[in-house]
N, C-alpha and C positions, 0 to 999 in steps of 0.2 A: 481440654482443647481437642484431643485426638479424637473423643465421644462428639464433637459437636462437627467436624471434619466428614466424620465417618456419616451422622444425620444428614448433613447438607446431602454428601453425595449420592444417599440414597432417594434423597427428595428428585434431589435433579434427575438419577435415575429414572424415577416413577413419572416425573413430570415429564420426561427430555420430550414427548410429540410437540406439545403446546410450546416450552422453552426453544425448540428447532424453531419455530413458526414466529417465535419473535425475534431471536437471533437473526435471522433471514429477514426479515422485516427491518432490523435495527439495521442493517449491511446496506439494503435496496435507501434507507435513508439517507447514511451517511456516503453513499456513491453521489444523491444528488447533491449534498454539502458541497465535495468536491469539484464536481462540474461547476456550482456557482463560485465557488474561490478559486479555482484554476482560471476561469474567465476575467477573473478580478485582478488577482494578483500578478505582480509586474516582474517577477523572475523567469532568469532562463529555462526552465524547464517547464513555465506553463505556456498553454496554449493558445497562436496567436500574441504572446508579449511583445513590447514595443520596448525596444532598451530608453531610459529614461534620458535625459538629455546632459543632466547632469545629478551627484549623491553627496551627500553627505558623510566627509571622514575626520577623522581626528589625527591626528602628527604621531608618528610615532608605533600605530596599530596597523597591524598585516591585516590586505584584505588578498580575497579571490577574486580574478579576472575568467571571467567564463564566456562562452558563445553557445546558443542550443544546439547540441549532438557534440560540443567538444571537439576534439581530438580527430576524429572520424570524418566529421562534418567539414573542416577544414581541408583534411585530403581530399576528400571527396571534388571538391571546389578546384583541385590543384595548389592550394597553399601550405606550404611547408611550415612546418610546427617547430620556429626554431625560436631562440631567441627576439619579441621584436622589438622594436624601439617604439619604447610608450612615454604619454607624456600625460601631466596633468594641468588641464584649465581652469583656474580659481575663478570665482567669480570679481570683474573687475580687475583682475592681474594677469600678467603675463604666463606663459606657458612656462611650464616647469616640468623639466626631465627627471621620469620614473626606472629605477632599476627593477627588472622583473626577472623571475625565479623559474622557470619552467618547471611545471609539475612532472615525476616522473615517469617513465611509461608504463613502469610495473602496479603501479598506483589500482585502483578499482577503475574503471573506464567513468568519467563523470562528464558532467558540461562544462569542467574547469579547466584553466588549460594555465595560468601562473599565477604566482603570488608577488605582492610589493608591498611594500613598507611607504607609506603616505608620509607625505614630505610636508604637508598643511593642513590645519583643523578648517574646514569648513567646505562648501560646497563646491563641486568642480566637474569639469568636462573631464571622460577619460578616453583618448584616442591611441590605438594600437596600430596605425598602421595599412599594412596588409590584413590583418585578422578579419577588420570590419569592425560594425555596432558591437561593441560588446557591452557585458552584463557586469554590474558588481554586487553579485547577490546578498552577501555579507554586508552592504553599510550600512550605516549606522541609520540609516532611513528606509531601509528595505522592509521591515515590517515584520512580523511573522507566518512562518510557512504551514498556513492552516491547509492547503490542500495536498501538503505532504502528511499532513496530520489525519485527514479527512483517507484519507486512500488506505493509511494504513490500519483504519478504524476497519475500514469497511473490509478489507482483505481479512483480518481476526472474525469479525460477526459471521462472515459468510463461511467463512472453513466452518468454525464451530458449530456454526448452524446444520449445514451441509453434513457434518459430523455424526451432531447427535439425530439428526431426522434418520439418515443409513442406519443409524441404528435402533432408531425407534422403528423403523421399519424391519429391518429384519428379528426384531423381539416380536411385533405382531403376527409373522411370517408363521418363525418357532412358535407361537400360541394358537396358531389356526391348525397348523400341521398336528398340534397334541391334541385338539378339541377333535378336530378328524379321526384319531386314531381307536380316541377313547367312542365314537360313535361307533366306527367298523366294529370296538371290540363289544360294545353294549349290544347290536344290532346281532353281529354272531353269535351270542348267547342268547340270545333270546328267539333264535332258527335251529338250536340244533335239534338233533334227533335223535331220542335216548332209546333205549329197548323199548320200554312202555308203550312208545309211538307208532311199531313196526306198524299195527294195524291200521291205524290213520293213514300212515302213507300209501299201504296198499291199497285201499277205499279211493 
């Protein structure tokens, strides 16, 4: 295992110009992935989304309540990040009051701002209030998050790429600076001037 470890890496060494060039290549792909499933996709954090009208939940399973930019976004607006009073609209049924969880502020900074415990399985409006349109990125119909997937293909391709090119380039560097040295040295030896010569150069 360790002999086959050891081959690879010396491949990819040898190779790394050509392997940069497709890694870079694979990265410039998967960026335009992105852009097309960020356009597509109906979550808070893509570009342009439209909160859906109403999602699909199940009774009993915690979802996240989000707005894009979160926490920030809200101040920013002048709305206070407190408790608010959320409710949920079944389809064809009356409104039904949600207890929600404030996420904490030590948290990672996200687009999510509480969590609740769904009080009915099936599709529903979700109104918060003051907050505005919000998102419920988690239900059960939201889809999956390809251009979270997509971003983070293309950030790996492009470092690595970026990577090994720097250093495919700087091995070509050290290869031309030795081919130079061994030239000056071939070139000096073959101009010196021995005793033999004294007459030549006086002529």
């Amino acid at each position: 295992m360790r002999d086959a470890v050891r081959s690879f890496g010396q491949l990819v060494m040898r190779r790394r110009g050509p392997i940069a060039v497709v890694l870079l290549l694979a990265g410039v792909l998967f960026a335009g992935l992105y852009r097309v499933a960020d356009g597509i996709e109906k979550h808070s954090y893509n570009s342009g989304a439209v909160p859906p009208q109403t999602v699909q939940l199940t009774s009993g399973r915690q979802y996240e309540i989000s707005v894009p930019g979160g926490r920030k976004a809200l101040e920013k607006r002048g709305i206070a990040v407190t408790a608010s009073q959320c409710s949920l609209t079944p389809d064809g049924s009356g409104t039904v009051p949600v207890t929600v969880t404030l996420i904490s502020t030590d948290v990672r900074p996200t687009n999510a701002l509480a969590t609740f415990v769904s009080p009915i399985s099936g599709r529903a409006h979700i109104d918060c209030g003051a907050w505005g349109a919000v998102y419920v990125d988690d239900s059960d119909d939201s889809g999956w998050d390809y251009s979270g997937q997509f971003i983070g293909l293309t950030k790996i391709f492009l470092t690595l790429g970026v990577a090994l090119g720097l250093s495919a380039l700087y091995a070509r560097s050290a290869r031309d600076d030795e081919e130079i040295e061994r030239r000056i040295g071939f070139l000096g030896g073959d101009h010196e001037v021995g005793p033999g010569d004294s007459d030549d150069v006086l002529r």
